[in-house]
PDB file of N, CA, C and O in Angstrom, chain B, residues numbered from 101:
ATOM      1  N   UNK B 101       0.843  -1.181   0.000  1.00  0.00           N
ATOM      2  CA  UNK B 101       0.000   0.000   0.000  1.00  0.00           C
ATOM      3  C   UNK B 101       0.891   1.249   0.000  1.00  0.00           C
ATOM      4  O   UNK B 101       1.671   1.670   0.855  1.00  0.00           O
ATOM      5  N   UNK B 102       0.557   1.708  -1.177  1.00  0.00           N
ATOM      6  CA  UNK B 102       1.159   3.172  -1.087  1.00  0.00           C
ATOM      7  C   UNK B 102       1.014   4.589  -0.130  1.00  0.00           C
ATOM      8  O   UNK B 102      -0.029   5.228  -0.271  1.00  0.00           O
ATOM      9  N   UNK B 103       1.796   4.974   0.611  1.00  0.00           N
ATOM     10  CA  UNK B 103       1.111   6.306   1.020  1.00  0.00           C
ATOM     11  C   UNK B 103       2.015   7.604   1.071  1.00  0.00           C
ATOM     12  O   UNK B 103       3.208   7.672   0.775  1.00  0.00           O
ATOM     13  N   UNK B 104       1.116   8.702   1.545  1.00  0.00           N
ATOM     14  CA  UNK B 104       1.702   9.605   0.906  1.00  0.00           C
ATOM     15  C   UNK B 104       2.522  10.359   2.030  1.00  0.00           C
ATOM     16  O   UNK B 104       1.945  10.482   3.111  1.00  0.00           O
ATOM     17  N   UNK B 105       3.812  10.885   1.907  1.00  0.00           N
ATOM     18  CA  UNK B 105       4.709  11.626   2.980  1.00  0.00           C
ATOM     19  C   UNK B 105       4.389  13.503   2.441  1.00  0.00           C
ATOM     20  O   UNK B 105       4.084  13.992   1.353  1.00  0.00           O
ATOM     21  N   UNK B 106       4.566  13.920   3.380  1.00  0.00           N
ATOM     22  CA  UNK B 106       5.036  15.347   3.650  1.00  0.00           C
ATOM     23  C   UNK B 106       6.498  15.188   3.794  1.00  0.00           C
ATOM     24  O   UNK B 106       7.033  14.422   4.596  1.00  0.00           O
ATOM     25  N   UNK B 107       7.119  15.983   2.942  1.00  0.00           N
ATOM     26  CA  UNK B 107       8.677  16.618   3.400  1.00  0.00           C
ATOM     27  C   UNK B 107       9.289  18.097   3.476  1.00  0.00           C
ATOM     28  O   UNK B 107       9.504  18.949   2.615  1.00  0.00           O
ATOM     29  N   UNK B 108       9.480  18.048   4.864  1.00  0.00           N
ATOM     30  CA  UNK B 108       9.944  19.006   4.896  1.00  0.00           C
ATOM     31  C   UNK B 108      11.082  19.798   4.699  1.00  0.00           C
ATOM     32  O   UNK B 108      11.733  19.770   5.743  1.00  0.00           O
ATOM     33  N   UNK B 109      11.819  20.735   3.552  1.00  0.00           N
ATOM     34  CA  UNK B 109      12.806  20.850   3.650  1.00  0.00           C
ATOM     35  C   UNK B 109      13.275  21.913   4.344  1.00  0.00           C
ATOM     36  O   UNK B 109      12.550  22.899   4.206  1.00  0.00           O
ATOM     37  N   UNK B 110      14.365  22.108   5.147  1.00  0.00           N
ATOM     38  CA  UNK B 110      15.219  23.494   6.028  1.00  0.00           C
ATOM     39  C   UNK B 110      16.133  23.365   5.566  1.00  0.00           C
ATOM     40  O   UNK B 110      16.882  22.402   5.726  1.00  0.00           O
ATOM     41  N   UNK B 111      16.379  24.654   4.611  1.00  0.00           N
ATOM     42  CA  UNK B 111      18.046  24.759   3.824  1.00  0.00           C
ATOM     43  C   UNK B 111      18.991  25.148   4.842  1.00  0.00           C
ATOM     44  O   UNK B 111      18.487  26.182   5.280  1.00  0.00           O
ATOM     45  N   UNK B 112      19.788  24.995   5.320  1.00  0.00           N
ATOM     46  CA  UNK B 112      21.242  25.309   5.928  1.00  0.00           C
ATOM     47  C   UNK B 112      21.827  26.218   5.484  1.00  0.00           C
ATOM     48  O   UNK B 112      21.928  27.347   5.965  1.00  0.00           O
ATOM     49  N   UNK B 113      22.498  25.593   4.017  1.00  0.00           N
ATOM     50  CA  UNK B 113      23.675  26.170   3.325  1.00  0.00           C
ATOM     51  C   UNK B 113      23.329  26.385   2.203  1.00  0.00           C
ATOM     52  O   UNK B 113      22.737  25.503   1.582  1.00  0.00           O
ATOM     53  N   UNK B 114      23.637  27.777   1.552  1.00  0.00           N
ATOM     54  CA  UNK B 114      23.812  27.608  -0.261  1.00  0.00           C
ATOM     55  C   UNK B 114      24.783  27.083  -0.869  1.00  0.00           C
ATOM     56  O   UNK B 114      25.692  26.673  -0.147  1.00  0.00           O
ATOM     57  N   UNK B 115      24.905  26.947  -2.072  1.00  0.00           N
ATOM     58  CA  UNK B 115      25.623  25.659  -3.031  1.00  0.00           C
ATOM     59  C   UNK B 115      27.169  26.431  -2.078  1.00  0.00           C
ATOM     60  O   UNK B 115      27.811  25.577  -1.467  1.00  0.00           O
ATOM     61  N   UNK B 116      27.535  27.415  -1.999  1.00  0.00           N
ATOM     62  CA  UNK B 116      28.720  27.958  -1.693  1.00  0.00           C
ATOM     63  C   UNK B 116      29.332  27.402  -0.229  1.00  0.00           C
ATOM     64  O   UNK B 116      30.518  27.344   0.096  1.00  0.00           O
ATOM     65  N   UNK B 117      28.259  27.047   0.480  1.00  0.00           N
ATOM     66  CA  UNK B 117      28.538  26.431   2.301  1.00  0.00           C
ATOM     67  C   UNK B 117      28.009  27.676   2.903  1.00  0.00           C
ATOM     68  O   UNK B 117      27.755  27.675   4.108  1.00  0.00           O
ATOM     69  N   UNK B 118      27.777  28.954   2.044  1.00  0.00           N
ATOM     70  CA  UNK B 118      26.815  29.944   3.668  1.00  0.00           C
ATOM     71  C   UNK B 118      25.703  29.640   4.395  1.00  0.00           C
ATOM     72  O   UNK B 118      24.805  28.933   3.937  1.00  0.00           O
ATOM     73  N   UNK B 119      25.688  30.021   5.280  1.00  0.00           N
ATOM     74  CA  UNK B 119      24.514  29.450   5.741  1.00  0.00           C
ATOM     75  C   UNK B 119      23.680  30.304   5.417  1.00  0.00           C
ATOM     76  O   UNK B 119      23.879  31.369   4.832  1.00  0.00           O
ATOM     77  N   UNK B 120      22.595  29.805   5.835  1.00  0.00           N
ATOM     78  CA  UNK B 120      21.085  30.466   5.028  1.00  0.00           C
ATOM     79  C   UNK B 120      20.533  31.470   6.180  1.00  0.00           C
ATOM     80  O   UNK B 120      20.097  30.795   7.112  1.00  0.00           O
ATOM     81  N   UNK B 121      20.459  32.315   6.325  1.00  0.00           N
ATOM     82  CA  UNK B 121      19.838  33.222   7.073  1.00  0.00           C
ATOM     83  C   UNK B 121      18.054  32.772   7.313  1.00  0.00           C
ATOM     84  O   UNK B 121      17.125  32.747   6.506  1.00  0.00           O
ATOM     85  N   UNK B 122      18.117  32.463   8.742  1.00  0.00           N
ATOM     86  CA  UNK B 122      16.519  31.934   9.265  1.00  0.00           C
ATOM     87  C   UNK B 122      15.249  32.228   8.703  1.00  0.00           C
ATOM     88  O   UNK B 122      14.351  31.460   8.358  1.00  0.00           O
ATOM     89  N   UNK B 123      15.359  34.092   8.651  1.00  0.00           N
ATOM     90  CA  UNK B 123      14.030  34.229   8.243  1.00  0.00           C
ATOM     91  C   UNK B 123      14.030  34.226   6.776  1.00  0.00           C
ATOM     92  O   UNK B 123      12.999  34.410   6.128  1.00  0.00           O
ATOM     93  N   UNK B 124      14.993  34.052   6.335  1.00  0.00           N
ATOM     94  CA  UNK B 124      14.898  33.950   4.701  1.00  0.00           C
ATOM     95  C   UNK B 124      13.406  32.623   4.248  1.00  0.00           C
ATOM     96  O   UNK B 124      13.156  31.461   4.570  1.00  0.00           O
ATOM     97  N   UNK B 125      12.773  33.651   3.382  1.00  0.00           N
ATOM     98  CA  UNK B 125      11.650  32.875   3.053  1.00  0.00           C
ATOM     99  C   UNK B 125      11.820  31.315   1.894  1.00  0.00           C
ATOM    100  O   UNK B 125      11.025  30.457   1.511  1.00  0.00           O
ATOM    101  N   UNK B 126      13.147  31.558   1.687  1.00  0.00           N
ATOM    102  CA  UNK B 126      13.366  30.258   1.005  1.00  0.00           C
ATOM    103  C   UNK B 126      14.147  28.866   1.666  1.00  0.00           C
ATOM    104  O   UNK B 126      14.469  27.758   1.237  1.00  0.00           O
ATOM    105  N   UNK B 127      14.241  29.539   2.849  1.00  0.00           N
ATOM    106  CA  UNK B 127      15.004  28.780   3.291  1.00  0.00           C
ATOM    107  C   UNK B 127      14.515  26.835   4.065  1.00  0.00           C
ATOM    108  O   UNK B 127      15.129  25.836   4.438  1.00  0.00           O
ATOM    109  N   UNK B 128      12.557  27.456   3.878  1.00  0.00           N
ATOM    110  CA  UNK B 128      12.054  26.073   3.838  1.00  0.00           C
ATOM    111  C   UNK B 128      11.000  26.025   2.664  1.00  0.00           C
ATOM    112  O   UNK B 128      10.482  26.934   2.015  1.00  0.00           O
ATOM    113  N   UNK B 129      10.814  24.206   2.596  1.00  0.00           N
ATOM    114  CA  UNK B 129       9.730  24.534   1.503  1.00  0.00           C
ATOM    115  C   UNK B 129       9.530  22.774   1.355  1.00  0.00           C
ATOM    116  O   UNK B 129      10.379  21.897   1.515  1.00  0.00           O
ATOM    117  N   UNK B 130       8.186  22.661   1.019  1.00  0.00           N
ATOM    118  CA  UNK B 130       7.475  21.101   1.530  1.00  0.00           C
ATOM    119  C   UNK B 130       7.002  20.958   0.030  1.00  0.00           C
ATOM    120  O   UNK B 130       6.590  21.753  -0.815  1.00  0.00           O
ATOM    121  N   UNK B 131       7.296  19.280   0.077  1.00  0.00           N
ATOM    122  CA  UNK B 131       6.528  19.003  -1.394  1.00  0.00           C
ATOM    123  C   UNK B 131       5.887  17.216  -0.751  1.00  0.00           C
ATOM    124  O   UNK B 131       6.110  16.643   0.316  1.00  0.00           O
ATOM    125  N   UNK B 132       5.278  16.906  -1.642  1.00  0.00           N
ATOM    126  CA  UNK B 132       4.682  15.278  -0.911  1.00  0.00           C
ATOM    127  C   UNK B 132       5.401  14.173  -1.853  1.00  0.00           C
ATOM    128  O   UNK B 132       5.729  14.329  -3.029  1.00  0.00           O
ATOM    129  N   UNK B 133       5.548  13.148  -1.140  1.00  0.00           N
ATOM    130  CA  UNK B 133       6.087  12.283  -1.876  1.00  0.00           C
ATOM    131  C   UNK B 133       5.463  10.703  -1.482  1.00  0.00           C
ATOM    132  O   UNK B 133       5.171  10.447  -0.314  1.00  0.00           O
ATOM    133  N   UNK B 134       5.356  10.059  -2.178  1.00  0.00           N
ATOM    134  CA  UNK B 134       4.969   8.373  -2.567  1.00  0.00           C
ATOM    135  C   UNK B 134       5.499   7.385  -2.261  1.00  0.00           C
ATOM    136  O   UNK B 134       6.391   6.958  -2.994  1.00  0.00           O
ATOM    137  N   UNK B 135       5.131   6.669  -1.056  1.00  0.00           N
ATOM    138  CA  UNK B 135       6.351   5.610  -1.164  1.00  0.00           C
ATOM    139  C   UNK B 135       5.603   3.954   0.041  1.00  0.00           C
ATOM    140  O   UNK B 135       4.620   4.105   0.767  1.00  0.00           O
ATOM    141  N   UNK B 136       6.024   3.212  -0.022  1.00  0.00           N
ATOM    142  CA  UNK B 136       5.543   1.969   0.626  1.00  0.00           C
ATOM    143  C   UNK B 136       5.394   1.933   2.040  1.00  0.00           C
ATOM    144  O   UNK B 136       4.520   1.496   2.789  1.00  0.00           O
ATOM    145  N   UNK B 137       6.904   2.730   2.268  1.00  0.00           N
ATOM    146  CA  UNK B 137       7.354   2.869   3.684  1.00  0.00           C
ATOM    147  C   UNK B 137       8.097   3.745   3.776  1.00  0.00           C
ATOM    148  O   UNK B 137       8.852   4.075   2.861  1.00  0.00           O
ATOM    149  N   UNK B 138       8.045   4.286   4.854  1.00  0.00           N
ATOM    150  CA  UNK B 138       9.417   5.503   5.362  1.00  0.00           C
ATOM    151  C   UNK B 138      10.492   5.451   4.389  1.00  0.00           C
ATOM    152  O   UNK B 138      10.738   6.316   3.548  1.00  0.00           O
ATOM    153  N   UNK B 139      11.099   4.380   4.575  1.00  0.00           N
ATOM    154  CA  UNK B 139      12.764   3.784   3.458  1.00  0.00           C
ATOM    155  C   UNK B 139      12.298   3.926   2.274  1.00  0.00           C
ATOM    156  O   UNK B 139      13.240   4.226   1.540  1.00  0.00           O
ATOM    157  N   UNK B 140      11.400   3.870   1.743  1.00  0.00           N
ATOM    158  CA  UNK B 140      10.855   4.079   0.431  1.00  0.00           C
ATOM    159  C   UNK B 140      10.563   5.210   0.308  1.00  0.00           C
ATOM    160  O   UNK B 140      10.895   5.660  -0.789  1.00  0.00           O
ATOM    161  N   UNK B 141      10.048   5.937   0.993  1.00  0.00           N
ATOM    162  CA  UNK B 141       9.901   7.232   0.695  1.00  0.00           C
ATOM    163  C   UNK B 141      11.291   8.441   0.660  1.00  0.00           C
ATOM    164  O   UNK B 141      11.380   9.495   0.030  1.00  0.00           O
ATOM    165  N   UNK B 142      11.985   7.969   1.335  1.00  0.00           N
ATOM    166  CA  UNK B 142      12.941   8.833   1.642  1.00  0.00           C
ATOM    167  C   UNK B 142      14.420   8.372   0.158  1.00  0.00           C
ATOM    168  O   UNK B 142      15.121   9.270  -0.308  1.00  0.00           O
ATOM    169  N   UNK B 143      14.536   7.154  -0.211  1.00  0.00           N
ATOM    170  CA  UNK B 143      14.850   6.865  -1.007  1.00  0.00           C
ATOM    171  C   UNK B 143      14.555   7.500  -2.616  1.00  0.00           C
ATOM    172  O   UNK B 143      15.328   7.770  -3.535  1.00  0.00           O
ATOM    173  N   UNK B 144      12.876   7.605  -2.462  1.00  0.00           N
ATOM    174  CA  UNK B 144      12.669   8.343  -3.748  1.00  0.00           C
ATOM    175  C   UNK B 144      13.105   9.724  -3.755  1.00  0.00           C
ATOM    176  O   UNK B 144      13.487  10.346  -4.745  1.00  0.00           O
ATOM    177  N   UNK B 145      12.999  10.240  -2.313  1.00  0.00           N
ATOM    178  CA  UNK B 145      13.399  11.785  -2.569  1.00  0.00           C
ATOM    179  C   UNK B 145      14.528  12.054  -3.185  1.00  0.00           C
ATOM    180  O   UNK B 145      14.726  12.833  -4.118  1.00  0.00           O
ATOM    181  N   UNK B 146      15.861  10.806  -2.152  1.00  0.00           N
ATOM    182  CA  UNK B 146      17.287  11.456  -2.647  1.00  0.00           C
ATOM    183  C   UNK B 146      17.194  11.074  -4.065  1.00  0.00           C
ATOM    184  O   UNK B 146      18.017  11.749  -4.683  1.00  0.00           O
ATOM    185  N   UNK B 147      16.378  10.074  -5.056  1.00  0.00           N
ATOM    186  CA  UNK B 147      16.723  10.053  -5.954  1.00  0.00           C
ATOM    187  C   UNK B 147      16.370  11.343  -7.024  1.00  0.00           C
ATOM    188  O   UNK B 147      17.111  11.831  -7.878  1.00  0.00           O
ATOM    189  N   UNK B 148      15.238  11.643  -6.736  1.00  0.00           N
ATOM    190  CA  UNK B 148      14.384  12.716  -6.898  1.00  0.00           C
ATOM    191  C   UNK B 148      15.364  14.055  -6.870  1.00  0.00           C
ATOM    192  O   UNK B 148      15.784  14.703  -7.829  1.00  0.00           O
ATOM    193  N   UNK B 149      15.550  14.219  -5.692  1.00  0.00           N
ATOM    194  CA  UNK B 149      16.412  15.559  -5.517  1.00  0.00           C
ATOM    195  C   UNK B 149      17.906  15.748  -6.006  1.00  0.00           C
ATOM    196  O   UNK B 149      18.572  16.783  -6.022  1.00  0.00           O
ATOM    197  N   UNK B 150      18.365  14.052  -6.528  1.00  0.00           N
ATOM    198  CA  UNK B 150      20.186  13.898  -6.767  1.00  0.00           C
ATOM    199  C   UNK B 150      20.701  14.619  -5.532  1.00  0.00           C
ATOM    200  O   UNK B 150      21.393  15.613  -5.752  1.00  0.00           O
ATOM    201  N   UNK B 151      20.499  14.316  -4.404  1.00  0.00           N
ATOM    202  CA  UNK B 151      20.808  14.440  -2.942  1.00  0.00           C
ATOM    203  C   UNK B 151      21.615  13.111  -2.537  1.00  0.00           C
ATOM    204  O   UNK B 151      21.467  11.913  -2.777  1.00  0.00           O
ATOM    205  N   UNK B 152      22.505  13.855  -1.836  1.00  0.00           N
ATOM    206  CA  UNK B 152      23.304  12.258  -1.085  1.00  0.00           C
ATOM    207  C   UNK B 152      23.181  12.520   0.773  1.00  0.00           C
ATOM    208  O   UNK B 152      23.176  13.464   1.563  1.00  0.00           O
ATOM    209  N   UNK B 153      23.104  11.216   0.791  1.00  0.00           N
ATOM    210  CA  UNK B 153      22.571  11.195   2.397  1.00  0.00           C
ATOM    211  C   UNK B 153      24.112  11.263   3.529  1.00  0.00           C
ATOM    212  O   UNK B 153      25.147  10.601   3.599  1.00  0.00           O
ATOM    213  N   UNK B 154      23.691  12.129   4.083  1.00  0.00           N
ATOM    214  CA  UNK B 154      25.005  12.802   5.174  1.00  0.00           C
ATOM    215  C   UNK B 154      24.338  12.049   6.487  1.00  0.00           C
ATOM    216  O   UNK B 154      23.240  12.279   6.994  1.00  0.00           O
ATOM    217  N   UNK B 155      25.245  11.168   6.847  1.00  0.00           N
ATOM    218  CA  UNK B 155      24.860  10.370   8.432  1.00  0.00           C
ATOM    219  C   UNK B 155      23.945   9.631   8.697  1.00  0.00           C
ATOM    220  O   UNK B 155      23.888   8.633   7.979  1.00  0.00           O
ATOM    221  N   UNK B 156      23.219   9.723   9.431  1.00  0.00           N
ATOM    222  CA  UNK B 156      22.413   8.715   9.519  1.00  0.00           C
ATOM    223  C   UNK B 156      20.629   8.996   9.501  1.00  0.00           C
ATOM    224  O   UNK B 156      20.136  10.022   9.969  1.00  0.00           O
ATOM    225  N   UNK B 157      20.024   8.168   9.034  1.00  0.00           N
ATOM    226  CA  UNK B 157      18.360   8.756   8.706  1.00  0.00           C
ATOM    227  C   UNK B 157      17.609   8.603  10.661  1.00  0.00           C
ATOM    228  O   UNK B 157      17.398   7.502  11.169  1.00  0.00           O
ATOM    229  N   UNK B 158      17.386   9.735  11.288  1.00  0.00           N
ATOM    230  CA  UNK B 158      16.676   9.668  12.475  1.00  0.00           C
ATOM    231  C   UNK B 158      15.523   8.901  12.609  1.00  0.00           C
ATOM    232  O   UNK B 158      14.770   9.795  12.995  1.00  0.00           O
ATOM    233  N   UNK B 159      14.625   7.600  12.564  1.00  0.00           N
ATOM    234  CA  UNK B 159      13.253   7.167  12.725  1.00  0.00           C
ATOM    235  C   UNK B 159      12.672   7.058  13.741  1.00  0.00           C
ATOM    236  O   UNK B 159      13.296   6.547  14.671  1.00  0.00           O
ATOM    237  N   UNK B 160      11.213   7.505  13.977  1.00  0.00           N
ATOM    238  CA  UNK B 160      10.878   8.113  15.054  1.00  0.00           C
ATOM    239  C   UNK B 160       9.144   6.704  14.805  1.00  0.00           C
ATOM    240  O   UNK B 160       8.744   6.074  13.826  1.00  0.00           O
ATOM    241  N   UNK B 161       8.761   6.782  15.927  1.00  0.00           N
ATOM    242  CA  UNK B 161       7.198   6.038  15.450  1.00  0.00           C
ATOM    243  C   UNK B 161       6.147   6.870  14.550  1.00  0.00           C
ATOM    244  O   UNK B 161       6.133   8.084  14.346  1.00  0.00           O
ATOM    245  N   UNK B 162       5.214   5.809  14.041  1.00  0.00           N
ATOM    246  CA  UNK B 162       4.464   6.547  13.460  1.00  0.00           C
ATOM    247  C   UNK B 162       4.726   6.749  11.863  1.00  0.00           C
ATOM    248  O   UNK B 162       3.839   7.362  11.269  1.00  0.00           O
ATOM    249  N   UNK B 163       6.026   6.229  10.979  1.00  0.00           N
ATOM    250  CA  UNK B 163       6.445   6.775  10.512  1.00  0.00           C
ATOM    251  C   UNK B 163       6.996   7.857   9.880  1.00  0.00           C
ATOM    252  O   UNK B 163       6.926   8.159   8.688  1.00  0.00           O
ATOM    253  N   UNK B 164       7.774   8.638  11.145  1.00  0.00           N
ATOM    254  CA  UNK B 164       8.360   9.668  10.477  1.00  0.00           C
ATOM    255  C   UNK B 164       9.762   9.667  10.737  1.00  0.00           C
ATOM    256  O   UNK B 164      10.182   8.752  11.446  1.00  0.00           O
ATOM    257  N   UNK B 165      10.499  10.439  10.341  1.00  0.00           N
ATOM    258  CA  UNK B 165      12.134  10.103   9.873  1.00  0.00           C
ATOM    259  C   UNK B 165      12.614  11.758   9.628  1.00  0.00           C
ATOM    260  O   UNK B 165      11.904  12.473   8.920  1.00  0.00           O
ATOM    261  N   UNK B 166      13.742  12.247  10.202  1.00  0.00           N
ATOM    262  CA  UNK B 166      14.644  12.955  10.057  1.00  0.00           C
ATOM    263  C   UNK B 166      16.413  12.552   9.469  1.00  0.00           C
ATOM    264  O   UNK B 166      17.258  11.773   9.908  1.00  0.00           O
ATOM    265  N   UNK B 167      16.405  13.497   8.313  1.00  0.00           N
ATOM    266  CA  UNK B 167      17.819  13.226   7.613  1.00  0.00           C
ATOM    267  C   UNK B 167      18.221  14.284   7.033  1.00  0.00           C
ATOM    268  O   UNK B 167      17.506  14.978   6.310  1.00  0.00           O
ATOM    269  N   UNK B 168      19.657  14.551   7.354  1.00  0.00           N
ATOM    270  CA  UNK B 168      20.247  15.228   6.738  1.00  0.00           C
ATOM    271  C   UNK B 168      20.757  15.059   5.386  1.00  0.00           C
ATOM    272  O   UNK B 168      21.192  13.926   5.179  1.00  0.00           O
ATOM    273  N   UNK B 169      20.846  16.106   4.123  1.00  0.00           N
ATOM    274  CA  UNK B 169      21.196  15.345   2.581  1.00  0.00           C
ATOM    275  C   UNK B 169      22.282  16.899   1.635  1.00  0.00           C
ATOM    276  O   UNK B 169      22.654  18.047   1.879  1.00  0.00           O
ATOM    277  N   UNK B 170      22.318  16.381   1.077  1.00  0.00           N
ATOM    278  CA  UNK B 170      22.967  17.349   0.729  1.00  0.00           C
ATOM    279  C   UNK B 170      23.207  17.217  -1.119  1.00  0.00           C
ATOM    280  O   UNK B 170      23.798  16.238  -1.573  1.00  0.00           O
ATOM    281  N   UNK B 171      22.614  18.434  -2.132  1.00  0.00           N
ATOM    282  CA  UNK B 171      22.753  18.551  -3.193  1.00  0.00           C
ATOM    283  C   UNK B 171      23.337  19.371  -4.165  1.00  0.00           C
ATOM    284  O   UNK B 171      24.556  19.371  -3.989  1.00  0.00           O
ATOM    285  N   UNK B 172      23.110  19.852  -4.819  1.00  0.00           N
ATOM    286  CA  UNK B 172      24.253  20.845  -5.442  1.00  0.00           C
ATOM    287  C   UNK B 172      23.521  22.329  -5.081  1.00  0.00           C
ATOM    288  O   UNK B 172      23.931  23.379  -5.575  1.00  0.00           O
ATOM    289  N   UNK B 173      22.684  22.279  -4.396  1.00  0.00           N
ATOM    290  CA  UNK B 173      22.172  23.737  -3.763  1.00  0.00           C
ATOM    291  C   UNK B 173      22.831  23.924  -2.442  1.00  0.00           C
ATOM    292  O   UNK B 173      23.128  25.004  -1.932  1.00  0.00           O
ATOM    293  N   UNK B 174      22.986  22.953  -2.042  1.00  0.00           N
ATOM    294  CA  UNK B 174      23.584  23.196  -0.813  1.00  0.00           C
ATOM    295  C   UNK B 174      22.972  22.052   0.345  1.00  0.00           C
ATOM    296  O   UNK B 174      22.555  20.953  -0.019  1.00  0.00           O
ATOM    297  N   UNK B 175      22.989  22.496   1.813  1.00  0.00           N
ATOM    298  CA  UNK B 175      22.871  20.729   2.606  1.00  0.00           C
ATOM    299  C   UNK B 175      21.405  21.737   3.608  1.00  0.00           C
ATOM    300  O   UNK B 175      21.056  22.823   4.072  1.00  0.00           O
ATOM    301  N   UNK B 176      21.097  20.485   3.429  1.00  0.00           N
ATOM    302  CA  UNK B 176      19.719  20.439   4.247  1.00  0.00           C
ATOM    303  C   UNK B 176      19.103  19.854   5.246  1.00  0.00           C
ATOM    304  O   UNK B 176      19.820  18.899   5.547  1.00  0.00           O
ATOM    305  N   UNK B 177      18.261  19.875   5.876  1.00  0.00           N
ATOM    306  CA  UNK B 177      17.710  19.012   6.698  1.00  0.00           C
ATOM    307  C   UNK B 177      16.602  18.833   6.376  1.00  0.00           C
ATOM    308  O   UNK B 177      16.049  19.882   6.046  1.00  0.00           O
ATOM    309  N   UNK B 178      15.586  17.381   6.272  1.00  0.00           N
ATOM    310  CA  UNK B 178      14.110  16.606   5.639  1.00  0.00           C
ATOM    311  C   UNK B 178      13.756  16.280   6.751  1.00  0.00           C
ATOM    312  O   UNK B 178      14.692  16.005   7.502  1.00  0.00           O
ATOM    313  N   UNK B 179      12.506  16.176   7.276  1.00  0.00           N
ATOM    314  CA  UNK B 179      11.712  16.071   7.232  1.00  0.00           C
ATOM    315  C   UNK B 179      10.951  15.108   7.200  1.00  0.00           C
ATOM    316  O   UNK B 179      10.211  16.073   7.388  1.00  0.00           O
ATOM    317  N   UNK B 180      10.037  13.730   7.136  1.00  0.00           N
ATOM    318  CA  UNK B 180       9.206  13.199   6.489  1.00  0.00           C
ATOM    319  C   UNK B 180       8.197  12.943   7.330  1.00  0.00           C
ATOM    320  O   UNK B 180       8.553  12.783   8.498  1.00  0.00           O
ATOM    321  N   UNK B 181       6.530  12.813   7.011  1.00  0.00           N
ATOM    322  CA  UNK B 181       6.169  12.617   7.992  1.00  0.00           C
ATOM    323  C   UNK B 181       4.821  12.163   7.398  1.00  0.00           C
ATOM    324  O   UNK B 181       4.818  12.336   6.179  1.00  0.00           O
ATOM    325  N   UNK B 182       3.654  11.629   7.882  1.00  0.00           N
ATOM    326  CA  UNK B 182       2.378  10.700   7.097  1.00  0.00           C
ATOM    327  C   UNK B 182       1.676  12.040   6.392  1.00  0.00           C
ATOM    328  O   UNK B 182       1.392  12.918   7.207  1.00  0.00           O
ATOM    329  N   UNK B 183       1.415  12.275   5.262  1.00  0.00           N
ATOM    330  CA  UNK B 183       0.295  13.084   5.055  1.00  0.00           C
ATOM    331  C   UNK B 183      -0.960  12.787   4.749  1.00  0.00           C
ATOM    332  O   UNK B 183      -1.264  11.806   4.071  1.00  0.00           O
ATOM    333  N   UNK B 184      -1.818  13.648   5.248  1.00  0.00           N
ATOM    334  CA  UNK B 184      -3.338  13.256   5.348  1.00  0.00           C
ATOM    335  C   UNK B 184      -3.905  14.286   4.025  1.00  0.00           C
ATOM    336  O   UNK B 184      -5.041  14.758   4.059  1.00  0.00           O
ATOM    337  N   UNK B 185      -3.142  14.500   3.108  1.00  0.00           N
ATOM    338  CA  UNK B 185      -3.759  15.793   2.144  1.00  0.00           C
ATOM    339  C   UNK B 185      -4.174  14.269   0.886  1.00  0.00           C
ATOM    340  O   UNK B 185      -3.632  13.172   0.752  1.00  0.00           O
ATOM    341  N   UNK B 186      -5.278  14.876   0.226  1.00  0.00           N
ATOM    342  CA  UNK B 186      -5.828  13.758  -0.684  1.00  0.00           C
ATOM    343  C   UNK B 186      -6.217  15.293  -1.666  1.00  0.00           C
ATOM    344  O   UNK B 186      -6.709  16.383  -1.374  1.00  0.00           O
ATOM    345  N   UNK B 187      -5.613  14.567  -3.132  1.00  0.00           N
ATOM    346  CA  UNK B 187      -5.617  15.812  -4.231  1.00  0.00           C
ATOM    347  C   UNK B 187      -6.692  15.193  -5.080  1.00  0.00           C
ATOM    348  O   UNK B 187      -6.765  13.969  -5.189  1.00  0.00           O
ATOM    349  N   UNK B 188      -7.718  16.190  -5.820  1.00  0.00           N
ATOM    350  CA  UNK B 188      -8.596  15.926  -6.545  1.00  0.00           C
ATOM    351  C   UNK B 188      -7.825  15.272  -8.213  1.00  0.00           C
ATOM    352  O   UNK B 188      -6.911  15.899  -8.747  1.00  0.00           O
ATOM    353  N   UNK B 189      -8.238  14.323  -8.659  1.00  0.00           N
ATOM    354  CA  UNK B 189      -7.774  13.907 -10.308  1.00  0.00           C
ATOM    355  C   UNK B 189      -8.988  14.121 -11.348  1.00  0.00           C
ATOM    356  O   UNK B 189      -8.828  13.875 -12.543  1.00  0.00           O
TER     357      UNK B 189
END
């Protein structure tokens, strides 16, 4: 059974290593993603994003999961967590 994640992203750093100034409005930003299970979901992202995974993935109950990743924008911190949003087709 498929279901659907929320991810959250918090940018850190730009592609350069600065860090991102807090209230900067880009500095987060959520998209949903598809997947079987947590590991599945988080798998499609890095593939999704061409992100490589820095340390270790945090799993919490409930399925949700914290990980740090890092892409050619710069390194981030995700997010994942069950979403309850259902989109009209």
């Amino acid at each position: 059974m498929t279901m659907k994640f929320t991810v959250e992203q918090r940018h850190l750093t730009d592609a350069e290593g600065r860090p991102i100034p807090a209230g900067d409005p880009k500095s987060v930003s959520f998209e949903t993603i598809d997947g079987d299970t947590i590991d599945d979901a988080i798998n499609v992202f890095i593939r999704k994003s061409g992100a490589e995974l820095i340390g270790t993935v945090l799993k919490f109950p409930g399925f949700q999961a914290v990980a740090t990743v890092r892409n050619a924008t710069g390194v981030y911190t995700v997010q994942f967590t069950p979403s309850s949003q259902a989109f009209s087709i």
